[in-house]
SENUBA-627979 format. One record per residue (C-alpha): residue in one letter; x, y, z. Coordinates in steps of 0.05 Angstrom, whole numbers, plus 5000, padded with zeros to 4 digits. Each point is the difference from the previous one (the first is absolute). Layout:
% SENUBA-627979
aXYZ/...
***
This chain:
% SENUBA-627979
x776365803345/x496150264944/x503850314930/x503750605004/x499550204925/x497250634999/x503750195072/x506049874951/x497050394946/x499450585047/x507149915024/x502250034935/x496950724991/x507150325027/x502250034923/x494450545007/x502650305067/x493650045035/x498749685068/x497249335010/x497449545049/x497649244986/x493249775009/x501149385026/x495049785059/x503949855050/x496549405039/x496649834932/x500349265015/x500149975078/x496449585039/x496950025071/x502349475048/x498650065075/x498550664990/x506450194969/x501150354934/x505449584959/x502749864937/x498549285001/x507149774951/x505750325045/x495749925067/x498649194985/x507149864972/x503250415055/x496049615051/x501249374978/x507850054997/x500950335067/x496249345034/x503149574956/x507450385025/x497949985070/x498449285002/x506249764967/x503550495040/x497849645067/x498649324972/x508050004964/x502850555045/x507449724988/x498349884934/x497750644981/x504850335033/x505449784960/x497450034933/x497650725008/x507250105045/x503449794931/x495750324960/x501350705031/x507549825004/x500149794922/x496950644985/x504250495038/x506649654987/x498749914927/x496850644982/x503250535041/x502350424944/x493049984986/x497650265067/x505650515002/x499450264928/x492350015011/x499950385058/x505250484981/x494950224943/x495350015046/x503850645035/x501950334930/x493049944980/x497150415055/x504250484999/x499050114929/x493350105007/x501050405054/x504450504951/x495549904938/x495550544978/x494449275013/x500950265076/x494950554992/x493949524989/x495449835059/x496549415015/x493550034997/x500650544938/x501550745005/x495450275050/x499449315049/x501250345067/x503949455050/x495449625053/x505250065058/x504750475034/x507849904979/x500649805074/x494949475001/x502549834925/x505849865016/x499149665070/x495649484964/x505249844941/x506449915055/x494649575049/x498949584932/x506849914966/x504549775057/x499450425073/x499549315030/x506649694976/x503750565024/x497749955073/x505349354996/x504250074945/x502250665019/x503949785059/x500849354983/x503350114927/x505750475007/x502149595061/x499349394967/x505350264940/x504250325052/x501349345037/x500049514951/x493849735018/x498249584926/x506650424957/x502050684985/x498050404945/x505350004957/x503549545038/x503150585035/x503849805075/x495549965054/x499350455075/x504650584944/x497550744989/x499849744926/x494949435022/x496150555042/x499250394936/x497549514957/x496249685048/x495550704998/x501050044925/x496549354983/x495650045055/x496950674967/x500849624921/x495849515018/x495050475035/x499950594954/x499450154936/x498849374966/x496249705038/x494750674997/x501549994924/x496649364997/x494050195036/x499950734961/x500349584928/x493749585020/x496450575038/x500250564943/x498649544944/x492949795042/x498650675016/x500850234934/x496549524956/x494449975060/x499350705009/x502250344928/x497149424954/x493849745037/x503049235003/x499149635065/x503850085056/x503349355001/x506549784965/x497949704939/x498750734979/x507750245000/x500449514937/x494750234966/x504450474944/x503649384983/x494249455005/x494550384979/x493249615012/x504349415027/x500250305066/x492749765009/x501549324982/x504349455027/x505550344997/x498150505047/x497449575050/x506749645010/x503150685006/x494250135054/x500049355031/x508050045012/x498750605035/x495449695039/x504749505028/x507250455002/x494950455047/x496549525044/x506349515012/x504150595008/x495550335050/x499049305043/x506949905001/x502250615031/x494049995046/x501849225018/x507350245003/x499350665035/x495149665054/x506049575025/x504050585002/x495750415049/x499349495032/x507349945014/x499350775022/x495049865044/x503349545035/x506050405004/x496950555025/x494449765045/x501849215008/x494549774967/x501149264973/x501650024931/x496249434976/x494549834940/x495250305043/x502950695012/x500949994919/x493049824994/x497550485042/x504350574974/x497149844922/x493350015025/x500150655039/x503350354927/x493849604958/x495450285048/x503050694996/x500849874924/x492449864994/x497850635029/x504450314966/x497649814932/x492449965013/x501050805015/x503050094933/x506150384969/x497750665028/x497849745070/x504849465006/x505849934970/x502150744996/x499250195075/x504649295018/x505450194954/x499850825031/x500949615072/x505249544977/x504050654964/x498050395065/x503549375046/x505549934958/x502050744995/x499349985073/x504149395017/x505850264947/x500450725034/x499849695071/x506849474989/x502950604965/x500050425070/x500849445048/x505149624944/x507050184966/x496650644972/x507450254972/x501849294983/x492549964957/x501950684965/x506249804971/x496249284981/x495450374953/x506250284972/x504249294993/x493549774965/x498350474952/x508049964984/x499849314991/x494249884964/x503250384949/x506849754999/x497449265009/x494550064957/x502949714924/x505449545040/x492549655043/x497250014928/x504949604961/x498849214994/x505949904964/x505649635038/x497850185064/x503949625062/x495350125041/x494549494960/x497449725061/x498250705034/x497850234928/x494549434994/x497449965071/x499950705004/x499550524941/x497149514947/x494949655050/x497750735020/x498350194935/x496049354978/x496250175075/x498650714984/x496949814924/x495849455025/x498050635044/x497950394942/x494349864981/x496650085078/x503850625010/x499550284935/x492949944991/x499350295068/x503350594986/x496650194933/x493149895044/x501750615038/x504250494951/x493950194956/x501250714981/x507850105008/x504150004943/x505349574973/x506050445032/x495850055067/x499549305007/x507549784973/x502650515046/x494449765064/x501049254985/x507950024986/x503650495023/x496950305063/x498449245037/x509449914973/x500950555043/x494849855056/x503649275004/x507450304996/x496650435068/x497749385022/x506249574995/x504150515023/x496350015063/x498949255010/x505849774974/x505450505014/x498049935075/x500749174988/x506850144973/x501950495060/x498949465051/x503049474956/x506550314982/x500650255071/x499349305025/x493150245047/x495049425001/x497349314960/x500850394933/x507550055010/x500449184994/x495650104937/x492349734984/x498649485040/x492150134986/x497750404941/x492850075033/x503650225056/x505950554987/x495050604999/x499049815083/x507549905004/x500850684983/x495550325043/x502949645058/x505350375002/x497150794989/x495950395054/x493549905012/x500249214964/x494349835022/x494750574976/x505249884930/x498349404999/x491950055013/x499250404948/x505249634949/x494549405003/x493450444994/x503650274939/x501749274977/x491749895006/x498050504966/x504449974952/x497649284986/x492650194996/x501250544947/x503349494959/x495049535007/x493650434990/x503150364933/x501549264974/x493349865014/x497750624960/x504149734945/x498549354993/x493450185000/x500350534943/x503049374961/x495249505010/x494750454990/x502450154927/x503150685019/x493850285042/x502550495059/x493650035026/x498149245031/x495349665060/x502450135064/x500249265015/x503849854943/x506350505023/x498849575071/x500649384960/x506750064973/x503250275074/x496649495032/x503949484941/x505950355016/x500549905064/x496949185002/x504849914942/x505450225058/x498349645054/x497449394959/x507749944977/x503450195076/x495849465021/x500549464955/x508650064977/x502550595043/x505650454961/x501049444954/x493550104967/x500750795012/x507049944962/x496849534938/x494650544994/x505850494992/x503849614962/x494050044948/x498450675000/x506950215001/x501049514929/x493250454962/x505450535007/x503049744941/x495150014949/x496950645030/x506650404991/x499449754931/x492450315004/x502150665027/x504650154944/x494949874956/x496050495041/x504150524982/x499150044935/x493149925000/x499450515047/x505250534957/x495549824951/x493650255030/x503550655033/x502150164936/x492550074970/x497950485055/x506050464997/x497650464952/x495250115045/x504250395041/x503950364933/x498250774995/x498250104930/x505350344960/x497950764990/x500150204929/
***
């Protein structure tokens, strides 16, 4: 990308306190290819290495699989106090900001008015950041840690009241605030520099207080083209990964064979859905399937809490928000811990996942929270989707718990099927079967909305931080998404599907070390707006 002297000149001008945006052109050295709009360094390199993956992948699928298998287990068993400690600032950061006197300033500047309602704002940022993992994880974590399923946390005695507890408590850990921390870091510090300083929206930009003009460069692009590949393989992996799961529901629930072809089928009907989806836009699209999937959900949580345990979910919420508490420094130490095993397959591998997350879900979320301010969005992107999930799990799981602990059902043996504990659940409350017809629209649509925001992201990326790109190029990258899917179901089945993990789980490492960074860069920048929002002093 061209030199960004004078856009550092101009950033420079807060030692005069007056309000400045860049002018660098954003697309200044794109290229048209197929009639898309790309930035021809991060798109080519980005290409390139996701073949080049792919085919070793399936050529070497044993091979691959246990290089990147040891790669991710070297990196979470040798730098967990790294994970921990970064994530843990992750939390304190937010809500600093969300205390500081740098909450008042707005994205966008002071009078940018907000492009969606907080409703539809909000539905899009939960569809994004994880909605789909809790469909399964929901019921199938707590369970799993109440029955000794893979360990305990903290090693506690299985099948006890104290194993019950926990099992909620890290359940809502790894699904609450950190993991929204993450996605809030990433998210504001786009928004901001996008929206307040006139840089691209693409990542490169969060840097550009400490790298100056070097964001354009080559350093940039491998901060882009990383991005590039943490999204895509993480998006085709939980496609690849969540297609065998619905399948497994669908055969549960309708005795449909649960074979390649039913997981075929079910990732083309979500790329087809997907590709409307994102041909219609943000506005047309994207917004109206996340409002359906927040109106299913809503509906399918209210309807197991009448036909459920409805005392027995009340006191849950309570338990959890306990518990979190209580548990919450004792699940955050990595010192000593005899619970290791549990600690690395579970807390430490979650929080690798969620960063290689960030940079999808956090550039998603700053594409649609133009014109809130920085203690709107901390308290939208952190602390309201905390409490929506300890709802959530208090539903899902506190009913999973009822029927296990009073021995009703599969669940009371423990998972036997992660894909298929929701189903075991609902077999065993009124009306199962409408429970579970609507559980697996949700689990669709809830798969499209991830996949037509990645698409909107990766596309913003390629096209050097453009939000406003072909139509056929935002079909391009969902249709990738979903080939890159079925190429690997096809060609090495869950072992290629776990390698691809594997991968995208190890870029969590360097990326946590990338998000720190990002804070400071981004305190940096907050700080040169703030007096923005400073009465003057009257003499």
């Amino acid at each position: 990308m061209k030199s960004a002297v004078e856009s550092r000149k101009r950033y420079n001008k807060r030692k005069t306190k007056e309000l400045y945006h860049t002018d660098y052109c954003i697309g200044q050295d794109n290229v048209n290819v197929w009639g898309m709009d790309i930035h021809n360094p991060v798109f080519g390199t980005s290409a390139a290495l996701i073949l080049l993956f792919i085919v070793l992948t399936l050529v070497f699928p044993d091979g691959a699989n246990h290089i990147l298998t040891t790669a991710r287990s070297w990196s979470i068993n040798n730098f967990d106090w790294f994970f921990i400690v970064g994530c843990n600032i992750f939390v304190l950061f937010c809500v600093f900001l969300l205390l500081s006197p740098v909450g008042k300033i707005r994205l966008g500047g002071k009078d940018a008015k907000a492009q969606f309602s907080y409703l539809s704002w909000f539905s899009m940022l939960f569809a994004a950041g994880m909605g789909i993992g809790l469909m399964f994880w929901s019921v199938a974590e707590p369970v799993a840690y109440y029955t000794d399923w893979f360990g305990t946390p903290l090693n506690v005695a299985a099948r006890t009241e104290e194993a019950r507890t926990l099992a909620l408590s890290a359940t809502i850990y790894h699904w609450g605030l950190h993991p929204w921390a993450i996605y809030a870091v990433v998210g504001l510090a786009l928004a901001f520099f996008s929206y307040n300083k006139g840089l691209p929206l693409t990542i490169r930009s969060a840097f550009f207080p400490l790298l100056g003009e070097r964001c354009w460069g080559a350093i940039g692009n491998f901060i882009d083209i990383l991005a590039v590949l943490a999204t895509i393989f993480g998006l085709a992996t939980s496609l690849g990964f969540g297609a065998q799961q619905a399948a497994a529901g669908l055969s549960h629930l309708f005795g449909i064979s649960n074979g390649l072809g039913t997981q075929i089928g079910f990732i083309i009907v979500v790329t087809t859905i997907a590709i409307i989806s994102v041909a219609r836009g943000l506005d047309a699209g994207v917004k109206i399937l996340s409002n359906i999937n927040m109106f299913i959900a809503a509906g399918l949580i209210a309807l197991i809490v009448v036909v459920g345990p409805t005392l027995s979910i009340v006191h849950t919420f309570g338990d959890i928000a306990v518990g979190y508490v209580d548990n919450f420094i004792p699940l955050s130490n990595w010192i000593g811990r005899d619970d290791a095993e549990w600690f690395h397959g579970w807390t430490v591998f979650y929080w690798a996942w969620w960063v290689s997350w960030s940079p999808f879900v956090g550039m998603f979320i700053a594409r649609v929270s133009k014109g809130r301010t920085v203690r709107e969005f901390i308290t939208a992107v952190l602390l309201i989707p905390t409490l929506v999930t300890m709802v959530w799990l208090s539903v899902m799981g506190g009913t999973a718990l009822q029927q296990t602990t009073s021995g009703i059902g599969e669940l009371s043996s423990g998972i036997s099927d992660v894909a298929l504990a929701m189903y075991q659940m609902f077999d065993h409350l009124p009306v199962s079967t409408l429970l579970s017809v609507v559980g697996t629209l949700l689990i669709l649509v809830f798969f499209v909305t991830s996949s037509d925001s990645g698409s909107l992201v990766i596309d913003s990326i390629i096209a050097g931080g453009k939000e406003d790109v072909p139509v056929g190029q935002r079909v391009f990258w969902a249709v990738v998404e979903g080939l890159i899917a079925m190429t690997l179901l096809v060609g090495g089945g869950s072992e290629a599907l776990t390698a691809l993990q594997a991968g995208a789980v190890t870029t969590g490492l360097p990326f946590t070390l990338v998000l720190i960074i990002m804070c400071w860069s981004l305190y940096k920048g907050l700080r040169s707006e703030q007096h923005l929002y400073t009465k003057p002093a009257v003499v």
